[in-house]
C-alpha positions in Angstrom: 11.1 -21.6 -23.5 11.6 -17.9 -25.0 14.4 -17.5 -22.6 17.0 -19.4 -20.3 16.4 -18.3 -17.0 19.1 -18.6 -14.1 20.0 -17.6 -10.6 22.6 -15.3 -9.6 25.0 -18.7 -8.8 24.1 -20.6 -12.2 24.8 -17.7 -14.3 28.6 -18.3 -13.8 28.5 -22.3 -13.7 28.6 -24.2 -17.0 25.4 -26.3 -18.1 25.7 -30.0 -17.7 24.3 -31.7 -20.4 20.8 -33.3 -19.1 19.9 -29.5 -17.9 16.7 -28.8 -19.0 18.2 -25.8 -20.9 20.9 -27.4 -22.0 19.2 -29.8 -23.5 16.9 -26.8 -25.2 20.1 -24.8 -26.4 21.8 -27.6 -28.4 18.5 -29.9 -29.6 16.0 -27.1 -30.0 18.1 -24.2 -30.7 20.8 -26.2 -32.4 23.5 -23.8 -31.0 27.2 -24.0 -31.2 29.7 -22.5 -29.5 30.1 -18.6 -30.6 26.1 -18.9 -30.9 24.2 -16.4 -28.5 20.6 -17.1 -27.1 18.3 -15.2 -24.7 18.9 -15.5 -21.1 18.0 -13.6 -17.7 18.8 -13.2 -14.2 15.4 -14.8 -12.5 14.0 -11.8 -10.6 16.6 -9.4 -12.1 18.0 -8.7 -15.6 17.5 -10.2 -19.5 20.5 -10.3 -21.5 22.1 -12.0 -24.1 24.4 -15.5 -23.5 27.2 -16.3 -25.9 28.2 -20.1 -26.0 32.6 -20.1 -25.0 32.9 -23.3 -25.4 30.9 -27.1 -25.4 33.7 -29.6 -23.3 33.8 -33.3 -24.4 31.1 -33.8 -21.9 28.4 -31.5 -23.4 29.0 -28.6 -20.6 28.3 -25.6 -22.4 30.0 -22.7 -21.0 28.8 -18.7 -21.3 29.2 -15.5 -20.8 26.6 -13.5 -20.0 26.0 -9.5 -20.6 22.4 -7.9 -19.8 20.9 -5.7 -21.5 17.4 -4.8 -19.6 16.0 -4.9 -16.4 13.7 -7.3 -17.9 9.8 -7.0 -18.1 8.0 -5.6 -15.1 5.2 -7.8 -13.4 1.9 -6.0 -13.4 -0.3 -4.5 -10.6 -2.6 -7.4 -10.4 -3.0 -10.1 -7.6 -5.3 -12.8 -7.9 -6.6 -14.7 -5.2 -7.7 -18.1 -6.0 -9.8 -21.0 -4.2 -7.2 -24.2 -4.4 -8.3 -25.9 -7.6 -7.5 -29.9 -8.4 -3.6 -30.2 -9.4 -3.9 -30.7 -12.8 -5.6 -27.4 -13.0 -3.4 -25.2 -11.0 -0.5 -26.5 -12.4 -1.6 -25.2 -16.2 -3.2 -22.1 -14.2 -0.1 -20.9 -12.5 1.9 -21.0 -15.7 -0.6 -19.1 -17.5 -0.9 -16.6 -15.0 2.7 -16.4 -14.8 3.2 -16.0 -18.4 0.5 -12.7 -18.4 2.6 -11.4 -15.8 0.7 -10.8 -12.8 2.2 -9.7 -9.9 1.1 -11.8 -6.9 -1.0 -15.0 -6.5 -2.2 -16.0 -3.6 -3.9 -19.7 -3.5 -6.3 -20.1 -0.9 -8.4 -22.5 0.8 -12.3 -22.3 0.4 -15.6 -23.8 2.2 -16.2 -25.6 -0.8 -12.2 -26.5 -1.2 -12.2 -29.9 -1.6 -9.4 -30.7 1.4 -7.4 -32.8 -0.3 -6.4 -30.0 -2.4 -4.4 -28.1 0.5 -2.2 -31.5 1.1 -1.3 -31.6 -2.6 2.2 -32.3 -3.0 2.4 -29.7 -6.5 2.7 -27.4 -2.6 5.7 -28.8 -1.0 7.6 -30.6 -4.5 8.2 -27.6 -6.2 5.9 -27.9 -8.9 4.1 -24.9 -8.4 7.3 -22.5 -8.6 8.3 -25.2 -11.6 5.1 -23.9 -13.6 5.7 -19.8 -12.6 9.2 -20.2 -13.8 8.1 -22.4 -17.4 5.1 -19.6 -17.8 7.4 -16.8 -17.3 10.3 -17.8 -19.5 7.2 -18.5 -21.6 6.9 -14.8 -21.9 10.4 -14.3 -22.1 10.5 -12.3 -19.0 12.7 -12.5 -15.7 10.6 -11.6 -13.1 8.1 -14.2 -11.2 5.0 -13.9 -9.4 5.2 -14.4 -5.7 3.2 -17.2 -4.6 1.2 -17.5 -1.0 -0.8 -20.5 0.6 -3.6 -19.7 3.3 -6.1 -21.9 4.4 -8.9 -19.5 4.3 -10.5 -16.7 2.2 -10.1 -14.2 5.2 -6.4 -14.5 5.6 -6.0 -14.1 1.7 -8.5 -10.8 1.9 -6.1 -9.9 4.9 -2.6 -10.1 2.9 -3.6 -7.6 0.1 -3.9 -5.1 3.0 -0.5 -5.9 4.6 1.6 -2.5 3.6 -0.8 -0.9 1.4 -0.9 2.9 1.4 -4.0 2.4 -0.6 -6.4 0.3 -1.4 -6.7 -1.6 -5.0 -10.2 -2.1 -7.1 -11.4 -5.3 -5.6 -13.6 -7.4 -7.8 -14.6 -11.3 -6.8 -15.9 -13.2 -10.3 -19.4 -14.6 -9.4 -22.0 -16.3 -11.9 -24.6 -16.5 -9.2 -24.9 -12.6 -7.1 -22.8 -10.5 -9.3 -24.0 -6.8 -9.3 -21.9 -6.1 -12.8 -19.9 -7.9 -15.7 -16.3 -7.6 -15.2 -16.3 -5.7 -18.3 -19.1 -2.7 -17.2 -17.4 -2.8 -13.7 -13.5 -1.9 -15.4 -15.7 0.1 -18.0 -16.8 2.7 -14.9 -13.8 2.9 -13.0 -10.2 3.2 -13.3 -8.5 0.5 -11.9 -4.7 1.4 -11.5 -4.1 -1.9 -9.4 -6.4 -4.2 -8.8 -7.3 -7.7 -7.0 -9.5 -10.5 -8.3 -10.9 -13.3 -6.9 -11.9 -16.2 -7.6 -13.4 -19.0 -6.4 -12.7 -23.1 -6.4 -14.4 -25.3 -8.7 -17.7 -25.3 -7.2 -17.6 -21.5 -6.5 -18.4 -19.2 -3.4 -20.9 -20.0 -0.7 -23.5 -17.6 0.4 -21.6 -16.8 3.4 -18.5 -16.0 1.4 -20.1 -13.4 -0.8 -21.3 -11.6 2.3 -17.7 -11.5 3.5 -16.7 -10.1 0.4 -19.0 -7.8 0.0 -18.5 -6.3 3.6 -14.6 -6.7 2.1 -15.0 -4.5 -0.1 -15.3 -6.5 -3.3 -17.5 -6.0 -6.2 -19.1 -9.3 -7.4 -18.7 -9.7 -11.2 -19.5 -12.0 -14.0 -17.6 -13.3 -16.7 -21.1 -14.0 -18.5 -23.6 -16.8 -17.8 -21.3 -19.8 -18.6 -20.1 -21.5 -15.5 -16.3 -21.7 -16.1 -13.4 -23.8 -14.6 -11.3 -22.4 -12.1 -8.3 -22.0 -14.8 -10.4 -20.8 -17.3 -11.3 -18.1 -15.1 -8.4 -17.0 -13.7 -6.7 -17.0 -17.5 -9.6 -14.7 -19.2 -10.7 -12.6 -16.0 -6.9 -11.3 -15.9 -6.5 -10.6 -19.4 -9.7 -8.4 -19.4 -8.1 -6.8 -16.5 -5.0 -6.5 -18.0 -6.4 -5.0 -21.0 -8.7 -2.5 -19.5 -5.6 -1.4 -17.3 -3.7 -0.7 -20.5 -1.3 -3.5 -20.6 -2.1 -5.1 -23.7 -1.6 -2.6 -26.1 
């Protein structure tokens, strides 16, 4: 945690002890009252805390004064065939912490259905592991997060309210006409959208769609990688190429 993150109505409540951050100020940062540590408005400003005062109960009480608007999310959405639990949960917080803009989690043909009924969908865990990956990165802002059931209704959102149309490139170790890194080599992507398939990849019939979508099919080499391996390196080379990671 490379930064306390809050919402607009915790920023002026004192921590109670057992908070997560709390617990991170006092036994990781070993901060006393007078002390300052990095904090942020989730979806807002980053800033710098100062501790007023620790009560005989262990509430720590701050002020808060930003200093930044915090670190902008970058143009690229990734849409990604539901993988196990375990996997998204690391996946989302590493996505988060890269900084892409949008996620959108999809069901596939070869989704395994069980997947879509996962409860890391309705607990919270999945906005748990956005928030830990982007205070990870010491940033403010989080990805926004969709469901769909189907890889046409997540090909249909990145249309909604576009003026124009991303690069659209759909990792594929089977059909791809290009690497990843030739494809972002020969054209300059200013935002883009990358897909990526559950753990035992696109059908036939979902390349077509793809295709006819729009989307380039592009390899990440001749290694058959796991969904969160995927998603992690494919939008770092992206990010890279776009300029991001200089």
């Amino acid at each position: 945690m490379n930064i306390c993150l809050f919402t607009k109505e915790e920023i002026l409540k004192p921590l109670c002890k057992n908070d997560e951050r709390a617990l991170h100020i006092i036994k990781v940062l070993h901060k006393k009252t007078g002390d300052s540590f990095e904090a942020g408005l989730i979806g807002s400003s980053a800033g710098t805390a100062t501790i007023t005062n620790i009560s005989d109960k262990g509430e720590i009480y701050f002020s808060f004064v930003p200093k930044s608007a915090g670190k902008p999310l970058y143009p690229l959405t990734l849409i990604i065939g539901f993988p196990r639990p375990i996997q998204l949960r690391r996946l989302l917080r590493d996505v988060a912490g890269l900084g892409c803009k949008k996620i959108i989690l999809t069901g596939t043909e070869l989704t395994e259905k069980s997947y879509l009924s996962s409860s890391v969908v309705s607990d919270g865990s999945a906005y748990k592991m956005l928030l830990e990956g982007t205070a990870q990165a010491a940033s403010t802002h989080i990805p926004e997060l969709l469901f769909v059931d189907s890889l046409s209704k997540a090909v249909a959102k990145i249309t909604e309210n576009q003026n124009a149309l991303p690069s659209l490139i759909a990792l594929d170790n089977r059909r791809a006409k290009t690497s990843l890194h030739d494809f972002l080599q020969t054209e300059k992507a200013f935002e883009v959208v990358a897909a990526i398939g559950s753990e035992r990849g696109w059908t036939e019939d979902e390349r077509n769609f793809l295709e006819q979508s729009g989307f380039c099919l592009c390899s990440l080499g001749n290694r058959v990688l796991r969904t969160e391996t995927a998603a992690t390196v494919a939008a770092s080379i992206i990010l890279d190429s776009m300029g991001f990671l200089n």
